[in-house]
C-alpha positions, 0 to 999 in steps of 0.5 A, a space after each residue: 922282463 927283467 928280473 927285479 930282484 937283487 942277486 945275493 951275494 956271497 960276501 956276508 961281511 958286506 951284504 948288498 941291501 937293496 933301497 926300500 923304496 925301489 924294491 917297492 916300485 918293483 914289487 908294485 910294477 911286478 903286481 901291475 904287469 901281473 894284474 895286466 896279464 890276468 886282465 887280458 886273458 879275461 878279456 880274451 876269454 869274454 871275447 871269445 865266448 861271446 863271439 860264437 852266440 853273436 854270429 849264431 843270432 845274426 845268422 838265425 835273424 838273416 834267415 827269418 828275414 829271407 823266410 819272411 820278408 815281412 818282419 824287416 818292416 817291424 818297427 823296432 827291426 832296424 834297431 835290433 840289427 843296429 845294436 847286434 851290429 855294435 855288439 859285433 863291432 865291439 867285440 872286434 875292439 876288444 879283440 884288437 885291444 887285447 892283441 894291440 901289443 903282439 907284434 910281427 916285426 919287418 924291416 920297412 922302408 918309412 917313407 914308401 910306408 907312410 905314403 901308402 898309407 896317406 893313399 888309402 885315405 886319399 879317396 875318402 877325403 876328397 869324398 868328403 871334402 877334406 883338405 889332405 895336406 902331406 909332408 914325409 921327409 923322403 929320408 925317413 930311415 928304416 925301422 923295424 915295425 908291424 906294419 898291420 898294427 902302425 897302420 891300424 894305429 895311424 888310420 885310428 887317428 886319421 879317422 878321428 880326425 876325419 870325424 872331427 873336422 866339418 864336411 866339406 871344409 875341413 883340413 888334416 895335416 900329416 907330417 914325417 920328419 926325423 929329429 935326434 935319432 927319432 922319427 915323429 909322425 904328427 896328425 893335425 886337424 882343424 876341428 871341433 877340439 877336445 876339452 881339457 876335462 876330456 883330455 886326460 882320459 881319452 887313451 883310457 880304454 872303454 872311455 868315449 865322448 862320441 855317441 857310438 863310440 866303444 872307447 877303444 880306439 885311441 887305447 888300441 892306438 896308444 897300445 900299438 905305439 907304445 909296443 913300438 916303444 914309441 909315445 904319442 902326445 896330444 895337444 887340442 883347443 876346443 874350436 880350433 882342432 887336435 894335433 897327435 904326435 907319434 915319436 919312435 926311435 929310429 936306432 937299436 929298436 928293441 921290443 918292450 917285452 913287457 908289453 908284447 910277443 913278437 912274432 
């Protein structure tokens, strides 16, 4: 991180004053990276903590149901094996947002990369009977990136595109290509769209429309990029569907320290 205060000089007749309106975003930035850090350690903490309760009450319920097969006719069994299995999932997010930022970094190639990630939806789309259109321009250049994580990012997007879209019948579209000195990677699907309302507040984490949804999978996503010191856009017509571009810079990538370790 960079230091943001200005080094005094040794030179009393002429001091260096630093512009009150800059020191002030630099002092509001500070606090908020600060605010950021203690935020995740909470989180963190919270994650943990829960995690080790969950696992013994799932187990505890496993083993009353195979001493007693009887209680899973139980009305309300199924639902609590639902809401224990959300709990789960949604502490699994929660680990995944707090660690979205820490990378391990490789040297890849783009173009074989993408395209196994493009494999490992393939199946699932012609289960459900969604068009899966693909054009990677062949040469995409090598960057530096956590292969786990860009994966993680990108199948977020694709599984929301997937939900999205009608079954059978609908169509994703996926595109790589390179454009001054960057590589964008866009998702497009013909689905049911986001409204303008909601828009604006979908990368924010715990913020969901869908009806099981933890509102974390798009602030993961965000996170991922941006560690990248990439962006990601949205655009979206309710009725008509939602493109997510991703843009990266192919030279000199360097890690955002502010937002990640790399490992």
């Amino acid at each position: 991180m960079q230091n943001n205060h200005t080094k005094k000089q040794n030179i009393p007749t002429a001091p260096i004053l630093q512009d009150p309106l800059q020191c002030g975003y630099n002092s509001n930035n500070d606090l908020l990276i600060q605010k950021q850090a203690e935020f995740h350690f909470a989180l963190s903490r919270f994650s943990h903590e829960i995690r080790n309760p969950i696992a013994l009450i799932n187990s505890e319920l496993q083993m009353i149901a195979d001493a007693h097969p009887e209680v899973t006719s139980y009305t309300y069994w199924d639902d609590l094996m639902d809401n224990l299995e959300y709990t789960k999932d949604l502490l699994c997010s929660l680990s995944e947002y707090n660690n979205a930022g820490c990378l391990s970094l490789q040297c890849t190639k783009m173009y074989n990369y993408l395209n196994s990630v493009l494999s490992s939806i393939t199946s699932t789309c012609q289960y459900l009977g969604i068009s899966l259109e693909a054009q990677i321009t062949e040469d995409l250049p090598d960057l530096s990136i956590d292969r786990v994580k860009m994966r993680q990012a990108l199948l977020n997007l694709f599984r929301n595109a997937m939900e999205a879209v009608s079954q059978p019948g609908g169509k994703i579209k996926f595109a790589a290509y390179t454009k001054q000195n960057r590589i964008y990677l866009s998702i497009q699907d013909n689905g049911c769209g986001i409204s303008a309302t909601q828009l604006p507040d979908i990368f924010r984490p715990f913020v969901t429309f869908k009806e099981n949804g933890t509102g974390l999978g798009l602030a993961v996503t965000k996170q991922i990029i941006e560690s990248h010191n990439g962006k990601i856009q949205v655009q979206s017509v309710p009725g008509c569907g939602t493109t997510f571009l991703i843009s990266l810079d192919s030279h000199d990538f360097k890690p955002d320290l502010k937002h990640q370790t790399v490992i």
